[in-house]
N, CA, C and O atoms as a MOPAC input file, in Angstrom:
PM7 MOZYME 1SCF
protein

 N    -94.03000 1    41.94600 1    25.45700 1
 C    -93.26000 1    40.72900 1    25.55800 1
 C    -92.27300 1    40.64600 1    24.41500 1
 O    -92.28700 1    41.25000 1    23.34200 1
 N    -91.43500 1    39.78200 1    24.87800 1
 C    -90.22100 1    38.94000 1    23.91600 1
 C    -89.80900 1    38.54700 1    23.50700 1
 O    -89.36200 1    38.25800 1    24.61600 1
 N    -89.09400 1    37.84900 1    22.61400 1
 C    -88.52600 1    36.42500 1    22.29000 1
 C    -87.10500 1    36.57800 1    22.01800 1
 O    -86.89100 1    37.69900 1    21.55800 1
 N    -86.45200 1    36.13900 1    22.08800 1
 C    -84.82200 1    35.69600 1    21.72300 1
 C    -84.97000 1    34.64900 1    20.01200 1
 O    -85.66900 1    33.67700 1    19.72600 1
 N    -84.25600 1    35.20900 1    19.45100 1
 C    -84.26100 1    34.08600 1    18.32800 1
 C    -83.16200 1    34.02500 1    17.54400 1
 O    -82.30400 1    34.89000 1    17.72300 1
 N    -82.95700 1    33.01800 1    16.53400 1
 C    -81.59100 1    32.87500 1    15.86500 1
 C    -82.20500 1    34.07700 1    13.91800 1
 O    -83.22600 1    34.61200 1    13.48500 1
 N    -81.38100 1    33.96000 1    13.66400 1
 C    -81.53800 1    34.72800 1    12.51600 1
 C    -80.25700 1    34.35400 1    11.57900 1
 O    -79.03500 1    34.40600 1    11.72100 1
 N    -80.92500 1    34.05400 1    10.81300 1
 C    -79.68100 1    33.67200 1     9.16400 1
 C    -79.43200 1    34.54100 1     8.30100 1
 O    -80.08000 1    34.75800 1     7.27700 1
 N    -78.14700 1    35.26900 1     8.80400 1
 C    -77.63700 1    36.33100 1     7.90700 1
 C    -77.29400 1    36.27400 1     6.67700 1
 O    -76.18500 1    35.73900 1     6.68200 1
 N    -77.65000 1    36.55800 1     5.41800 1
 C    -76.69300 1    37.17500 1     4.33400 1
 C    -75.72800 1    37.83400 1     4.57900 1
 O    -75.80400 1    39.05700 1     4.69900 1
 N    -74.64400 1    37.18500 1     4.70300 1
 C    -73.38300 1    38.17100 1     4.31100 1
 C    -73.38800 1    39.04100 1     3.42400 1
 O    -73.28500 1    40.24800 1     3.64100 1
 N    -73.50900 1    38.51800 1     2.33600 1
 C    -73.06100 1    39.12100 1     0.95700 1
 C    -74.19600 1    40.37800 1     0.72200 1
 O    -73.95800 1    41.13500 1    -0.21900 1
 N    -75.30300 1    40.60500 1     1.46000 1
 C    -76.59700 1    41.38300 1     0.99000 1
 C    -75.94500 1    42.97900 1     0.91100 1
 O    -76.02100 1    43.79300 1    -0.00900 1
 N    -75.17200 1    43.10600 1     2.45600 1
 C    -75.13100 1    44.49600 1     2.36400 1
 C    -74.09000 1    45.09000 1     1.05900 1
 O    -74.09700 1    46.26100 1     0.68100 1
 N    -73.37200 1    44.19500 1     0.58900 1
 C    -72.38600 1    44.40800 1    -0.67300 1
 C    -73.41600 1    44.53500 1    -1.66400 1
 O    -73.60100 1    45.57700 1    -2.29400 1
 N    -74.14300 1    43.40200 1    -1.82000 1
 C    -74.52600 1    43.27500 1    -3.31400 1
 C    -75.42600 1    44.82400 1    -3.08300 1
 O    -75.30900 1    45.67400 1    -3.96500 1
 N    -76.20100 1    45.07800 1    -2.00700 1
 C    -77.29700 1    46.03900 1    -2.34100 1
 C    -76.22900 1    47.74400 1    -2.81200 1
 O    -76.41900 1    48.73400 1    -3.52000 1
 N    -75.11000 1    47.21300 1    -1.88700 1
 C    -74.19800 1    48.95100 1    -1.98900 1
 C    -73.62100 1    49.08100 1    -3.91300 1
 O    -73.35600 1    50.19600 1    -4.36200 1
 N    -73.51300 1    47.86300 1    -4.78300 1
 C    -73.25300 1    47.69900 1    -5.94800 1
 C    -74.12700 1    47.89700 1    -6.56100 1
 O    -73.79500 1    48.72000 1    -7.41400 1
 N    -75.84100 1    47.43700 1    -6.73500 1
 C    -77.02400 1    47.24200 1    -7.39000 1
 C    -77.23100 1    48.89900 1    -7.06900 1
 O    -77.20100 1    49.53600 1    -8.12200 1
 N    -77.44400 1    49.78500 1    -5.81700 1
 C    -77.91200 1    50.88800 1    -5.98400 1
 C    -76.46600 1    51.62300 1    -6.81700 1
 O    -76.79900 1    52.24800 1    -7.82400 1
 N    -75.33800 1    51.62200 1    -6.60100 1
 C    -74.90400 1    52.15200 1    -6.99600 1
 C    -74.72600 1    52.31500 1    -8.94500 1
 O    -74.30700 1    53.26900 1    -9.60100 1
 N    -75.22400 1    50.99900 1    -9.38600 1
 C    -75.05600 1    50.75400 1   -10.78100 1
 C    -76.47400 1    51.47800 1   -10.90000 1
 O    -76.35000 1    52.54900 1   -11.49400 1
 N    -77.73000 1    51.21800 1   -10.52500 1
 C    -78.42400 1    52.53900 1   -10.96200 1
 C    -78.60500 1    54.14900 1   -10.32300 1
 O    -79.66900 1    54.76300 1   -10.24200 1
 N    -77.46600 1    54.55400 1    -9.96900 1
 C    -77.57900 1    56.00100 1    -9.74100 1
 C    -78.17200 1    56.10400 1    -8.47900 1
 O    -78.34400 1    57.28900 1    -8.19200 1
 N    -78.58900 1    55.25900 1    -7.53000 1
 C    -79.31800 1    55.31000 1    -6.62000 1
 C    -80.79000 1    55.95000 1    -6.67500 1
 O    -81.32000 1    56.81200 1    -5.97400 1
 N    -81.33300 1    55.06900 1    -7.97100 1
 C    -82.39200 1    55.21800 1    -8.56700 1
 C    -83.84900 1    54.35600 1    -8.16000 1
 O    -83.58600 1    54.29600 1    -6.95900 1
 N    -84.73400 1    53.88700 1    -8.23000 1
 C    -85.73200 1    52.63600 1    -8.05400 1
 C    -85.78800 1    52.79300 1   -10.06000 1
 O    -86.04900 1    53.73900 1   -10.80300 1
 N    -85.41600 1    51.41500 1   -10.29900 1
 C    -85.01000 1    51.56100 1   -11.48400 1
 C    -86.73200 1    51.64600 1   -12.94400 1
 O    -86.98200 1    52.00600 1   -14.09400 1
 N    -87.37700 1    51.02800 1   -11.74100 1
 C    -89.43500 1    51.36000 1   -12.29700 1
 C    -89.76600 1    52.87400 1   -12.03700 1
 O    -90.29400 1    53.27400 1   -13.07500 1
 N    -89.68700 1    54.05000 1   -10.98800 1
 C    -89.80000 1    54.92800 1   -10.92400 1
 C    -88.88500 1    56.08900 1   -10.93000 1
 O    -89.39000 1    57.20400 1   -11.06300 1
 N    -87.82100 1    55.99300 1   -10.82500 1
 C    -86.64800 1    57.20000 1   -10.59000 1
 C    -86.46600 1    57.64600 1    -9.09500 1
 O    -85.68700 1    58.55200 1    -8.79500 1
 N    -87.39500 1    56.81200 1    -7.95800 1
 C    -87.37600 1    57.17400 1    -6.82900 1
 C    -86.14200 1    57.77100 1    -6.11500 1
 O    -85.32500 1    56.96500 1    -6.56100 1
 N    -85.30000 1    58.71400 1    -5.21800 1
 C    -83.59400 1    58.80400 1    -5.59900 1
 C    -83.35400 1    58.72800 1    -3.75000 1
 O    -82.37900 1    59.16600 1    -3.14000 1
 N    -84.30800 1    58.18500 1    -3.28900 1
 C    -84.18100 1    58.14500 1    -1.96500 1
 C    -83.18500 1    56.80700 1    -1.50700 1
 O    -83.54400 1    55.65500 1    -1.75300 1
 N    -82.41700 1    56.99300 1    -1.09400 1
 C    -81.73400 1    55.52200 1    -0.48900 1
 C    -82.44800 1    54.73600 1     0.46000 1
 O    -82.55500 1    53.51600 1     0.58600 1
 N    -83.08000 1    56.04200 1     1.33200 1
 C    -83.29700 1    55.06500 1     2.51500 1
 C    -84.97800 1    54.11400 1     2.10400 1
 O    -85.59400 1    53.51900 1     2.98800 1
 N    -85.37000 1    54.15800 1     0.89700 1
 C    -86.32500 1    53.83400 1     0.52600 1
 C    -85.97000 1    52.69900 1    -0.83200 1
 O    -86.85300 1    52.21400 1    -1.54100 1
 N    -84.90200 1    52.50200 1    -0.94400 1
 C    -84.40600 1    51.25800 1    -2.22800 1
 C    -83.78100 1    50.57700 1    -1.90900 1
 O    -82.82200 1    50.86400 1    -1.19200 1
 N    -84.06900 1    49.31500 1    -2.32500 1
 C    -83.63300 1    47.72000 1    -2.46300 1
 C    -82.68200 1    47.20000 1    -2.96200 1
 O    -82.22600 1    48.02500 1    -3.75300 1
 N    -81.89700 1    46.01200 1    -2.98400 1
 C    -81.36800 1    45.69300 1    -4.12700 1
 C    -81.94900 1    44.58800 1    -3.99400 1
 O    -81.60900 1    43.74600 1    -3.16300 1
 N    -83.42100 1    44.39200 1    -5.24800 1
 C    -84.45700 1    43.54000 1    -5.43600 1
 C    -83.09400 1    42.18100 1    -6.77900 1
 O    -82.39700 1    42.44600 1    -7.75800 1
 N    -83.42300 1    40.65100 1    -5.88500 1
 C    -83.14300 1    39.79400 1    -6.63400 1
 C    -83.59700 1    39.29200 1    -7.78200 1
 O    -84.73700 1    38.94400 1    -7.47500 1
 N    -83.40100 1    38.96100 1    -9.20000 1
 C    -83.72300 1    38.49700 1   -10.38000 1
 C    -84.52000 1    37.03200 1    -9.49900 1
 O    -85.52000 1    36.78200 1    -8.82600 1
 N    -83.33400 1    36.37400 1   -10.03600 1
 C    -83.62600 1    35.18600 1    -8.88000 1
 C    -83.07000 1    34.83800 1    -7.67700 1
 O    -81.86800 1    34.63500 1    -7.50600 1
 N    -83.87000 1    34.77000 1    -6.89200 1
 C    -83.41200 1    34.34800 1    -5.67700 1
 C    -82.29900 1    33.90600 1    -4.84800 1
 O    -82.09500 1    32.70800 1    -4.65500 1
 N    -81.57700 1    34.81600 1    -4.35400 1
 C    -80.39700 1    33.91700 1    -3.64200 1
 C    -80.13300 1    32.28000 1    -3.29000 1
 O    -79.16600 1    31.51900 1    -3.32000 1
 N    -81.46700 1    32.19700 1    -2.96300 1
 C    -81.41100 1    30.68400 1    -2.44200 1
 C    -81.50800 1    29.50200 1    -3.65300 1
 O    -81.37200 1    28.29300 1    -3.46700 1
 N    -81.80200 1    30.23600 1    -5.05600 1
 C    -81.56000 1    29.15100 1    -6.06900 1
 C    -80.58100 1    29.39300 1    -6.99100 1
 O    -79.81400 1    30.35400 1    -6.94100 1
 N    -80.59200 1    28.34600 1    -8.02500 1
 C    -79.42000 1    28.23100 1    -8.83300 1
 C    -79.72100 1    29.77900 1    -9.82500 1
 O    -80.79300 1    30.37600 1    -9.92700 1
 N    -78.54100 1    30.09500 1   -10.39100 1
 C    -78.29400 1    31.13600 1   -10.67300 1
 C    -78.60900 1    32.63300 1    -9.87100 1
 O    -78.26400 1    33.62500 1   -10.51200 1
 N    -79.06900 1    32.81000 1    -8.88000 1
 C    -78.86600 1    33.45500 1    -7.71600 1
 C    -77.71700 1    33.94200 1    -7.19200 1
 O    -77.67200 1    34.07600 1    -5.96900 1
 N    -76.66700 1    34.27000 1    -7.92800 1
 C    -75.73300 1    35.12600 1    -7.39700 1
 C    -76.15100 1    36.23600 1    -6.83500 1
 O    -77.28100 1    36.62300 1    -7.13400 1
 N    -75.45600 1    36.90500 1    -6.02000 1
 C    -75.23100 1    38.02800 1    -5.54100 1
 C    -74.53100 1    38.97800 1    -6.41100 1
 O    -73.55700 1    39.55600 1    -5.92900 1
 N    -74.85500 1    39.21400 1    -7.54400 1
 C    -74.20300 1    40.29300 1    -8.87200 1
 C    -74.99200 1    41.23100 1    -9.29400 1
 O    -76.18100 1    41.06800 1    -9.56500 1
 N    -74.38300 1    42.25100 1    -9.37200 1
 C    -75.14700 1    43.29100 1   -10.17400 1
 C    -76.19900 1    42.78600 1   -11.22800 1
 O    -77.37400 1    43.05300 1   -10.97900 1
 N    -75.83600 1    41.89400 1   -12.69300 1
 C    -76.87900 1    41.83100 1   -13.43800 1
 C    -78.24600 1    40.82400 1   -12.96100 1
 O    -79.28600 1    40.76800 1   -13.61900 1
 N    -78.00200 1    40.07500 1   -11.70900 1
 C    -79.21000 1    39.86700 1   -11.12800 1
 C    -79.28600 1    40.44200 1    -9.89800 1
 O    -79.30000 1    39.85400 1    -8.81600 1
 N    -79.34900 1    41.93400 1   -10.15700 1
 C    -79.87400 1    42.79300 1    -9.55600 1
 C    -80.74600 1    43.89500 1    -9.78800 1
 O    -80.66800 1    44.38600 1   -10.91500 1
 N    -81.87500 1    44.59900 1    -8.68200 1
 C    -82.53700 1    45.65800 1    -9.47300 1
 C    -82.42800 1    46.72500 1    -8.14000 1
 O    -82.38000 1    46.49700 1    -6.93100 1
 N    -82.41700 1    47.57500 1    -8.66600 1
 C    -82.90300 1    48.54600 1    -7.76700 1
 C    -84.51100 1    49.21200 1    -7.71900 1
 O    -85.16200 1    49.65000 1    -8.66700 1
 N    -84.82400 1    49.13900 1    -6.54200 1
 C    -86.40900 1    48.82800 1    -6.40700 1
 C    -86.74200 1    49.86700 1    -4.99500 1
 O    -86.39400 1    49.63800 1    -3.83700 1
 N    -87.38900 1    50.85500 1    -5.42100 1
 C    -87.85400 1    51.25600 1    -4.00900 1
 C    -89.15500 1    50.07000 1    -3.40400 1
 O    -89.82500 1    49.21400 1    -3.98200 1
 N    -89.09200 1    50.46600 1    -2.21400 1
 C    -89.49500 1    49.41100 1    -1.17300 1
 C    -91.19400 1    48.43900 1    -2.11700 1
 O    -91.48100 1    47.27500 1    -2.39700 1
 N    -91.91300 1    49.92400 1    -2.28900 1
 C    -93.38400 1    49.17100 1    -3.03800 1
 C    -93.16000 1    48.65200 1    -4.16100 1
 O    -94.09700 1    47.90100 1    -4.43400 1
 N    -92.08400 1    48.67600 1    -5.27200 1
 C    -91.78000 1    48.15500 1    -6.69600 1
 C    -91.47900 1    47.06700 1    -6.46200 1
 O    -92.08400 1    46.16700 1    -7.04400 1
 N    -89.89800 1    46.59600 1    -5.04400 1
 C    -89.91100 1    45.28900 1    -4.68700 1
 C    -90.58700 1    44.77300 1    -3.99400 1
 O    -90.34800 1    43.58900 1    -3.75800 1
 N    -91.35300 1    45.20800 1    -3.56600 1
 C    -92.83100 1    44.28600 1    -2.80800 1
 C    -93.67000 1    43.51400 1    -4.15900 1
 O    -93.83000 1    42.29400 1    -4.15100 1
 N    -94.24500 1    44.50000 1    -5.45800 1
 C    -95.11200 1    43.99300 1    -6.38700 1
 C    -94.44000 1    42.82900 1    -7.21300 1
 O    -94.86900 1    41.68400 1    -7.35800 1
 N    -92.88800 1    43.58300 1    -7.89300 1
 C    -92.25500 1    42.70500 1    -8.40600 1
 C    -91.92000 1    41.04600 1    -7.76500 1
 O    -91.70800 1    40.05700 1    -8.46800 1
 N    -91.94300 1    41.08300 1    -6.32300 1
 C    -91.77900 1    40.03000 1    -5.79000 1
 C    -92.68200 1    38.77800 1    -5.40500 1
 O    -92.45200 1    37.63600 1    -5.00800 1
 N    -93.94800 1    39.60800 1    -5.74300 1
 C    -95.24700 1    39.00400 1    -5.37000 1
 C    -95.92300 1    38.92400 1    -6.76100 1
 O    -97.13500 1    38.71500 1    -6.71600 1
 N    -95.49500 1    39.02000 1    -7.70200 1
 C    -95.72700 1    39.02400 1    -9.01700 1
 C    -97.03400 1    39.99300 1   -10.05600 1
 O    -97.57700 1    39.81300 1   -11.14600 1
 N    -97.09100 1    40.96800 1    -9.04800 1
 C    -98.09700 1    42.44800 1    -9.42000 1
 C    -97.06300 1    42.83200 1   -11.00700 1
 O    -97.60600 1    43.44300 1   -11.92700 1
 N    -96.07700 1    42.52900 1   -11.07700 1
 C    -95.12500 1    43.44100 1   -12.19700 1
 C    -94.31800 1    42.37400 1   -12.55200 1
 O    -93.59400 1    41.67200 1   -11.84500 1
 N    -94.50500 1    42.34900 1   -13.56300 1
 C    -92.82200 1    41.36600 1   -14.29300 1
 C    -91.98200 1    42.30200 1   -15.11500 1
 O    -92.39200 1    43.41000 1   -15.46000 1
 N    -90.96800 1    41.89600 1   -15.37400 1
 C    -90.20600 1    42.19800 1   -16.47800 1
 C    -89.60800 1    41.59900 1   -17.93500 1
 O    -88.39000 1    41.43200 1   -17.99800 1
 N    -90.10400 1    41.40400 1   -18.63500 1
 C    -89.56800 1    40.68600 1   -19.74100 1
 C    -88.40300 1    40.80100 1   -20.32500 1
 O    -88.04100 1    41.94100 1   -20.03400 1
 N    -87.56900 1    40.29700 1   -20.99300 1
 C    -86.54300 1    40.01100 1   -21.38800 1
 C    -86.06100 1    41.54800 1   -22.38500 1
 O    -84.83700 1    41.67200 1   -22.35100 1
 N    -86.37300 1    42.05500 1   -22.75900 1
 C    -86.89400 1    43.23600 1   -23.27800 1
 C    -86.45000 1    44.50000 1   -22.58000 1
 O    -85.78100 1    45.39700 1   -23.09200 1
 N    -86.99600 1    44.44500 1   -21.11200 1
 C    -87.14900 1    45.23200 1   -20.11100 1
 C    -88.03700 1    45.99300 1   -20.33300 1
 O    -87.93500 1    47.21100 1   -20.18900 1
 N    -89.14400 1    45.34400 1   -20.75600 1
 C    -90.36700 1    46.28900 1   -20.55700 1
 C    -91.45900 1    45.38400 1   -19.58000 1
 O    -91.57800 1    44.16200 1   -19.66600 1
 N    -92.30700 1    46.35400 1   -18.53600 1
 C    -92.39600 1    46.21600 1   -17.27500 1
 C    -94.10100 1    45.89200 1   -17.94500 1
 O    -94.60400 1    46.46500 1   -18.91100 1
 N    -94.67300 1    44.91200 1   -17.17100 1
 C    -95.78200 1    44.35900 1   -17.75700 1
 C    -96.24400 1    44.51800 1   -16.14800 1
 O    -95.57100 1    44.58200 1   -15.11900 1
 N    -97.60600 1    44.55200 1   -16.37700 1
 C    -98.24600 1    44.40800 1   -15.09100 1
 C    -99.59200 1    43.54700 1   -15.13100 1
 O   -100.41100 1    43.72300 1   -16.03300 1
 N    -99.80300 1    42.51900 1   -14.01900 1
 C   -100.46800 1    41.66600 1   -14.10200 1
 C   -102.24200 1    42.02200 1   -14.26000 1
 O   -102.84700 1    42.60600 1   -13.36100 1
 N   -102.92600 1    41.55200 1   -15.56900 1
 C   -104.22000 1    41.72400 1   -16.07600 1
 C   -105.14900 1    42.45200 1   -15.17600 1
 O   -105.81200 1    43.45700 1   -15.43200 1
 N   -105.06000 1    41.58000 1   -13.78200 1
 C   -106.38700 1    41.86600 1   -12.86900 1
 C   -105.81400 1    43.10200 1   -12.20800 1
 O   -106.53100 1    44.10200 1   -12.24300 1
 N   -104.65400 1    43.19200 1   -11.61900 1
 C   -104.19600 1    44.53000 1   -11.08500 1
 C   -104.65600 1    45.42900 1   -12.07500 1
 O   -105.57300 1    46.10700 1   -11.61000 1
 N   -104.38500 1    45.72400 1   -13.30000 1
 C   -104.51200 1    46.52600 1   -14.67600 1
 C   -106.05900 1    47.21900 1   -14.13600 1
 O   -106.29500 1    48.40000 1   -13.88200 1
 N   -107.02500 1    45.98300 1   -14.06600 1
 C   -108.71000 1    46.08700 1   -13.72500 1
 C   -109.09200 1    46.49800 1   -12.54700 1
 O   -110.26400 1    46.85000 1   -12.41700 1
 N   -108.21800 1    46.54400 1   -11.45900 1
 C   -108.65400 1    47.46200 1    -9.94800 1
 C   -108.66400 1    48.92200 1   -10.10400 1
 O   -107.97600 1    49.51000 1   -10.93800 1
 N   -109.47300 1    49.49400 1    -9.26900 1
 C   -110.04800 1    50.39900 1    -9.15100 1
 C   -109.73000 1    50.20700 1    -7.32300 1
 O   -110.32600 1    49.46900 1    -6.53800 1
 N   -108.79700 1    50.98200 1    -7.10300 1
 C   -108.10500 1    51.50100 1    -5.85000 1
 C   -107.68900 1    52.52800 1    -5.26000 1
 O   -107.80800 1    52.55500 1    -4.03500 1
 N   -107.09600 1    53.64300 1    -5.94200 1
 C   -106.74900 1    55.05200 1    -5.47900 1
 C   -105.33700 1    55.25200 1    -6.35700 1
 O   -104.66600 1    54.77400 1    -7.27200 1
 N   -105.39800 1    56.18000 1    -5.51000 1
 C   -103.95000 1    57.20200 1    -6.61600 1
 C   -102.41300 1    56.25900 1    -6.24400 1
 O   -101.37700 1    56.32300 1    -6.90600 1
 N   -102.55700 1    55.73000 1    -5.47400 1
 C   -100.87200 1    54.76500 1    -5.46600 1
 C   -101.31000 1    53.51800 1    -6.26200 1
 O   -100.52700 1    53.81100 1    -7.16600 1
 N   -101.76400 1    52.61300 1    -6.62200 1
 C   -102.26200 1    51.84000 1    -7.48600 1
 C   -102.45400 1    52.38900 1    -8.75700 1
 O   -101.91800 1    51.81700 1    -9.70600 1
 N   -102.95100 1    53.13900 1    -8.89900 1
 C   -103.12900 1    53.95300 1   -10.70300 1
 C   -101.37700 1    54.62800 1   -10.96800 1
 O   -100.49300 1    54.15600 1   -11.68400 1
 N   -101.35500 1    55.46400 1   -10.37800 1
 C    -99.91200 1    56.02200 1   -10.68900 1
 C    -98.52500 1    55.48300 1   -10.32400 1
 O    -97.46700 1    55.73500 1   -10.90100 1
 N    -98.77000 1    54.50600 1    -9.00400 1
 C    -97.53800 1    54.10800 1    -8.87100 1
 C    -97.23600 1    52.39900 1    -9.37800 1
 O    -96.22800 1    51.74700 1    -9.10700 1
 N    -98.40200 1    51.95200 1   -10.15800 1
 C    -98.08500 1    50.21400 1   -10.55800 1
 C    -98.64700 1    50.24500 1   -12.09200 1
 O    -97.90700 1    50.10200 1   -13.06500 1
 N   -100.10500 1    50.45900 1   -12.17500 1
 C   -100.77300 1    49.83500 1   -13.45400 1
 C   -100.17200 1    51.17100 1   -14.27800 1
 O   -100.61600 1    50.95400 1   -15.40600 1
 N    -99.46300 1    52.35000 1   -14.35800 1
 C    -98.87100 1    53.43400 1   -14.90100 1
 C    -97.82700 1    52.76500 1   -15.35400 1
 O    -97.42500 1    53.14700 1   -16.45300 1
 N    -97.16900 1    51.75300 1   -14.78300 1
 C    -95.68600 1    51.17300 1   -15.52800 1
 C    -95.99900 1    50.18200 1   -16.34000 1
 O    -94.97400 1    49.62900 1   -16.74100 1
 N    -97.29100 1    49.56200 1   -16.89700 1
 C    -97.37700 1    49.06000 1   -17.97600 1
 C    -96.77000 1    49.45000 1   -19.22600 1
 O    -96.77100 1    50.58600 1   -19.70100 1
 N    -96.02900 1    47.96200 1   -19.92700 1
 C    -95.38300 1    48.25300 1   -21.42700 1
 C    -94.27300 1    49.41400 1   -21.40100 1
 O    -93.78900 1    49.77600 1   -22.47400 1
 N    -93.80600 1    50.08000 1   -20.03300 1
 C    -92.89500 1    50.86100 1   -19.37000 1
 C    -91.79900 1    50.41800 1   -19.91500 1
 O    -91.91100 1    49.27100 1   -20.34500 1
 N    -90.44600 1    51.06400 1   -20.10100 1
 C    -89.34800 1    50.55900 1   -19.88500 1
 C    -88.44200 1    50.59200 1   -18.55600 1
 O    -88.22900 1    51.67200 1   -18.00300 1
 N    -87.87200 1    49.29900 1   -18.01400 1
 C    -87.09600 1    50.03000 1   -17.13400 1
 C    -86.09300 1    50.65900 1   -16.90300 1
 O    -85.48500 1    50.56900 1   -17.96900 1
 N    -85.15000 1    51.57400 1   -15.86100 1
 C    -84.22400 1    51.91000 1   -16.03300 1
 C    -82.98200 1    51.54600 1   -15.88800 1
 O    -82.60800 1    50.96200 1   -14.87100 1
 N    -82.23600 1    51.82100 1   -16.81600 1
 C    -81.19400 1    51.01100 1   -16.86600 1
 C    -79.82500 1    51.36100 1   -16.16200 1
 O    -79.65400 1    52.51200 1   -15.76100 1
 N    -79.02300 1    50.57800 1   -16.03000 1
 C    -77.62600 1    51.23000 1   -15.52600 1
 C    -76.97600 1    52.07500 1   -17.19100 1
 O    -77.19000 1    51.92100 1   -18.39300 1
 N    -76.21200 1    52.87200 1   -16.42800 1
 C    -75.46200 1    53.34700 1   -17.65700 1
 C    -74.36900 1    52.13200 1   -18.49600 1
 O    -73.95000 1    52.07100 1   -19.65200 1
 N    -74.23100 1    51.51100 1   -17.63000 1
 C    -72.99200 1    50.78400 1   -17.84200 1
 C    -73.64900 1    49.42400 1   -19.03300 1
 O    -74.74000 1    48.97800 1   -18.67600 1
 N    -73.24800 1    49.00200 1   -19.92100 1
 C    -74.97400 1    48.06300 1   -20.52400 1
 C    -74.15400 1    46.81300 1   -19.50200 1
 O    -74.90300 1    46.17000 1   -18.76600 1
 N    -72.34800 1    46.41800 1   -19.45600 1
 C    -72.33500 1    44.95600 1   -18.91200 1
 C    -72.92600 1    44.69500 1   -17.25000 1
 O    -72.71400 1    43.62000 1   -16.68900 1
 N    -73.65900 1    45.78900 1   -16.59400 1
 C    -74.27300 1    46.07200 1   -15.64900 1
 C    -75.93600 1    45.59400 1   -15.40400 1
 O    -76.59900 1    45.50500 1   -14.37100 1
 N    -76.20400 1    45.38800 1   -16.55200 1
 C    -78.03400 1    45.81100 1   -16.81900 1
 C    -78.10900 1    44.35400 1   -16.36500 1
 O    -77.31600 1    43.43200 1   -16.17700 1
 N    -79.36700 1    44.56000 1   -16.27800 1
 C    -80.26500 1    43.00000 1   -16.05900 1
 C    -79.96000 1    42.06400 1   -16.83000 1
 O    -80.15200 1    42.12400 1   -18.04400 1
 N    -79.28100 1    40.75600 1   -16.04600 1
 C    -79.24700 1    39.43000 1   -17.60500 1
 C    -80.41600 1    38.80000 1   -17.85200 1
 O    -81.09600 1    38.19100 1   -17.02600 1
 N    -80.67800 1    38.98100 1   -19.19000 1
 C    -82.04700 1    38.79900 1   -20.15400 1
 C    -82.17100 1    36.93100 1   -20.12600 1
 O    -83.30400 1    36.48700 1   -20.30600 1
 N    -81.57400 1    36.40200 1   -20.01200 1
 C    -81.58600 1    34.91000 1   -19.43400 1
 C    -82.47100 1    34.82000 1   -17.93100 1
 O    -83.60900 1    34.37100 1   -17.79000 1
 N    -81.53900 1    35.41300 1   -16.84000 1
 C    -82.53800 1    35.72100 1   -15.70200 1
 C    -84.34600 1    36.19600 1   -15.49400 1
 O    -85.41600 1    35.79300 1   -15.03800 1
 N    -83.62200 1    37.46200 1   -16.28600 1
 C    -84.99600 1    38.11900 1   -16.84600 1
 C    -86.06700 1    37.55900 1   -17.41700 1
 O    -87.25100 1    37.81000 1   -17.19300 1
 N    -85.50000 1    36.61900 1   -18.33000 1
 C    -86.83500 1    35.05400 1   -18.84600 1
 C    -86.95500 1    34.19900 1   -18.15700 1
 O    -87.75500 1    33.35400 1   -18.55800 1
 N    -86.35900 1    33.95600 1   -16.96100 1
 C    -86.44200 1    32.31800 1   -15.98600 1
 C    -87.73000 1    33.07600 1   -15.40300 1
 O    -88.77100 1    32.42100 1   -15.45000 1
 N    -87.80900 1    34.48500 1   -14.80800 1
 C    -88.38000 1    35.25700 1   -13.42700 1
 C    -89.15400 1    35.58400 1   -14.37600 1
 O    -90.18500 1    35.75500 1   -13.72500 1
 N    -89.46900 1    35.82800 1   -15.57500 1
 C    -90.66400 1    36.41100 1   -15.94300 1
 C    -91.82500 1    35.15700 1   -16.41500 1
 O    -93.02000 1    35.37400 1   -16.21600 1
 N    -91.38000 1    33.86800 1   -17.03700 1
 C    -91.89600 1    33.00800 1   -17.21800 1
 C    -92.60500 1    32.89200 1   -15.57600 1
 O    -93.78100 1    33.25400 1   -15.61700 1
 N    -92.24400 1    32.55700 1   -14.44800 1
 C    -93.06600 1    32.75300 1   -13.15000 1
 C    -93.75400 1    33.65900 1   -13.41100 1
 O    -94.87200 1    33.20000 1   -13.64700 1
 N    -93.74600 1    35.10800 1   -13.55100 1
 C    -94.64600 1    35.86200 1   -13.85000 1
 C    -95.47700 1    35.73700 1   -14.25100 1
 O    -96.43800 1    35.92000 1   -13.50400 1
 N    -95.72700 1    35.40300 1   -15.47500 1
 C    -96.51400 1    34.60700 1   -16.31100 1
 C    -97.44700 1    33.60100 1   -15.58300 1
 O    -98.59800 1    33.97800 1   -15.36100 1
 N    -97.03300 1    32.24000 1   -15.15100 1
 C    -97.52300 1    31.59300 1   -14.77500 1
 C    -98.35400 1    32.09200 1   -13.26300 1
 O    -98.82600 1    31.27200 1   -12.47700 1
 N    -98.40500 1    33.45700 1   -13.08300 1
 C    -99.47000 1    33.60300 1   -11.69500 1
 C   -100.60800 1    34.44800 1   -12.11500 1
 O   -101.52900 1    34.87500 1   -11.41800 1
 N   -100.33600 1    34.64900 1   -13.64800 1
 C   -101.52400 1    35.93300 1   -13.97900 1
 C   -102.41100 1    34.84400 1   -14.12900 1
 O   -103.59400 1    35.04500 1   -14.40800 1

């Protein structure tokens, strides 16, 4: 079976994501992942709130599982850009994509664009990590 439905496009997504991968090398900027068809252009903050532009420095490049954790708050980033990962995740005992591909990027740095007026804004970076914070 079917349904017909309406859907609310982002315009601006397929731009911002072709800018965000391109400012990191077409990288996942937590792992070095170099696959396109597997990276994001993961939001700082949210389109739908204030400071939510569609810009490179609130942008990340994220293969698909980095912006899943980061978004669900498994991983923050601090102002810093070093990649913290949330206590109890740290304490699971799960298998080899959980050990190597999340609680491994603890105290991590992430990667950066070459460009520095490109990189993550560290303002953003403290609004979204303070949430972070508040779910551990």
């Amino acid at each position: 079976q079917y349904l017909t439905s309406k859907i609310k496009v982002r315009l601006h997504q397929r731009t911002f994501r072709e800018k965000v991968l391109a400012a990191y090398n077409t990288k996942c900027a937590f792992c070095s992942l170099a696959h396109k068809e597997l990276l994001d252009a993961a939001h700082i903050i949210p389109d739908s709130e204030v400071n939510g532009q569609p810009i490179v420095p609130n942008g990340l490049s994220l293969c698909k599982i980095h912006h899943a954790a980061y978004d669900r708050n498994f991983v923050g980033i601090s102002p810093d850009y070093k990649l913290k990962v949330r206590s109890d995740v740290l304490e699971e005992i799960d298998g080899p994509m959980l050990e190597h591909g999340i609680q491994r990027l603890n105290n991590q740095r992430i990667i950066l664009p070459k460009s520095k007026n490109l990189w993550p804004d560290q303002e953003r970076l403290e609004v979204r990590f303070q949430s972070f914070k508040k779910a551990i």
